[in-house]
C-alpha positions in Angstrom: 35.9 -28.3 -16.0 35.8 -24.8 -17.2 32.1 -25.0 -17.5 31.9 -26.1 -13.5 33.3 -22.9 -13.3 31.1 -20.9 -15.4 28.4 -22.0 -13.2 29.9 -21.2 -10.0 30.3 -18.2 -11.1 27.0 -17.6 -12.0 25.6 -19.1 -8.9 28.2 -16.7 -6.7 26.8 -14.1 -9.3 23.2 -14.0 -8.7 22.9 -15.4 -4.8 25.0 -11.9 -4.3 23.6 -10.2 -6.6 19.5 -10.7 -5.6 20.3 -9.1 -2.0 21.3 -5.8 -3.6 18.7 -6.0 -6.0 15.8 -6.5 -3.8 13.3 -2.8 -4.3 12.3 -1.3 -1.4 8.5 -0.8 -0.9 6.4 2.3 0.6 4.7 1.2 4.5 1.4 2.0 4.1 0.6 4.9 6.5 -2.4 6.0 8.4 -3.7 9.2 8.0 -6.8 11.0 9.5 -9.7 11.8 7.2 -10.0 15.2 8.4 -7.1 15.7 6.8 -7.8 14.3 3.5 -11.6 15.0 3.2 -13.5 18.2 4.0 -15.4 18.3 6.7 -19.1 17.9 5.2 -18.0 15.0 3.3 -17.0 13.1 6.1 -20.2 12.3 7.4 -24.1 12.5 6.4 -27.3 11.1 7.0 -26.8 7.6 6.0 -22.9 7.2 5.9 -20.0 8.3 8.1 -16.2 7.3 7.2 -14.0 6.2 9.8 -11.4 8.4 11.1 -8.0 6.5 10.2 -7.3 6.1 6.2 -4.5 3.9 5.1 -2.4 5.5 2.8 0.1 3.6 -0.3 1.5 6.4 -1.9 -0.8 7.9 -3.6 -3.8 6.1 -3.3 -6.1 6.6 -0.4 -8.4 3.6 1.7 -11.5 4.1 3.3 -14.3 2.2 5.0 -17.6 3.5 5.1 -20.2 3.0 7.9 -23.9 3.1 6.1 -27.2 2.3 6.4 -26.5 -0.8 3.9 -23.5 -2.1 5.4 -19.8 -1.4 6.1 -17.5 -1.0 2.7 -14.0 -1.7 3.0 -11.2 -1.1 0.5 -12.6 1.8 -1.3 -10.2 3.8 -3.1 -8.9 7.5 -4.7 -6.0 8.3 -6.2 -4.2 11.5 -5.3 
């Protein structure tokens, strides 16, 4: 008996418990690469980066447009 109640209690405990536990994350946000990059960087004769840059924290994403292909996903921390 008293160890159906231990586990109630522990099942109560925890189902209550995970809500107020639960971490809240950053959104990732979109920011304009003029205002990230200078303005020379942003563009040259065989790449350009797009104009929106997704942004977790501190760790920037761009995709570059070039001559070899489109790159996705590429990264610089803050």
């Amino acid at each position: 008996m008293y160890l159906r109640y231990v586990m109630v209690f522990f099942v109560v405990f925890f189902l209550t418990g995970l809500d107020a536990m639960a971490i809240e994350f950053e959104v990732p946000q979109n920011r304009k690469v003029t205002e990230i990059l200078p303005a020379e960087t942003i563009s040259g004769p065989h790449y350009s980066i797009r104009k929106n840059v997704a942004s977790y924290g501190y760790m920037y994403h761009y995709t570059v447009d070039s001559d070899l292909g489109v790159f996705k996903d590429l990264r610089e921390l803050v």
